[in-house]
Kinemage of the C-alpha trace (Angstrom):
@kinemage 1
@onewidth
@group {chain A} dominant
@subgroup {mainchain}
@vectorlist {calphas} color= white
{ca unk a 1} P -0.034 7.296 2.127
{ca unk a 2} L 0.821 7.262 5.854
{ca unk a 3} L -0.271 4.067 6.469
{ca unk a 4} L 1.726 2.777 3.601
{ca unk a 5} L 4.883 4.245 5.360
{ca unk a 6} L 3.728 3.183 8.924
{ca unk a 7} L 3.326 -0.295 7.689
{ca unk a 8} L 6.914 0.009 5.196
{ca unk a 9} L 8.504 0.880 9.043
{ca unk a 10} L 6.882 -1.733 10.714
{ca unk a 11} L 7.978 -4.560 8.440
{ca unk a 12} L 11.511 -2.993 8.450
{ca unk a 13} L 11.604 -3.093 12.295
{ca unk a 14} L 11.095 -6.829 12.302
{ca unk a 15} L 14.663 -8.810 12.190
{ca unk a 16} L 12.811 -11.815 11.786
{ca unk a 17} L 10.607 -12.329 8.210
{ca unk a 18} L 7.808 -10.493 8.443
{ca unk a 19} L 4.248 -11.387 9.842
{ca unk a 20} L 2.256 -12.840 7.071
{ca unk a 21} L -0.960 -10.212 8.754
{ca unk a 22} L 1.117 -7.115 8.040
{ca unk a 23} L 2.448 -8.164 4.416
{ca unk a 24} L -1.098 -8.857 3.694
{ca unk a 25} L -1.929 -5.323 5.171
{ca unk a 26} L 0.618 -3.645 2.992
{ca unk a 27} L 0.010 -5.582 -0.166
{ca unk a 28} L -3.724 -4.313 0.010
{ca unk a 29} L -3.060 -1.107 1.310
{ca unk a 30} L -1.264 -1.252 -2.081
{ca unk a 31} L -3.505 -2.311 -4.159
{ca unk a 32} L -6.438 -0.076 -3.072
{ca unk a 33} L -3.655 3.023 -3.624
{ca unk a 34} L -2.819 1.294 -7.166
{ca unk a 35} L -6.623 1.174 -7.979
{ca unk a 36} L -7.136 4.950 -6.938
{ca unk a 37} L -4.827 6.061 -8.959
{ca unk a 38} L -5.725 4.311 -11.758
{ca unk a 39} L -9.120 5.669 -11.814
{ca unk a 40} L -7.965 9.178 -11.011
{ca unk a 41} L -6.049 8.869 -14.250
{ca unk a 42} L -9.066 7.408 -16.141
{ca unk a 43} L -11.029 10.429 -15.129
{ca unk a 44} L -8.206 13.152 -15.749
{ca unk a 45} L -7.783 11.692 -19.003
{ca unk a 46} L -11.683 12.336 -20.096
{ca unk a 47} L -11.590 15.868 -19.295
């Protein structure tokens, strides 16, 4: 999760629009955190 936030502060420290490297960066830090806890629910579900 401290990625997430290092890369949330990066993108806010730009004035400009962002990079299109670190919005890609976030967006699939994002979806591998997404995916995670998807199947963490999956399995907490089954027991």
């Amino acid at each position: 999760m401290s990625e997430i936030k290092h890369i949330l502060q990066q993108i806010t420290a730009l004035s400009d629009v962002p990079d299109p490297a670190v919005l890609k960066r976030l967006i699939d830090e994002l979806r591998v955190s997404d995916k995670a806890h998807i199947s963490q629910s999956k399995h907490s579900r089954a027991d």
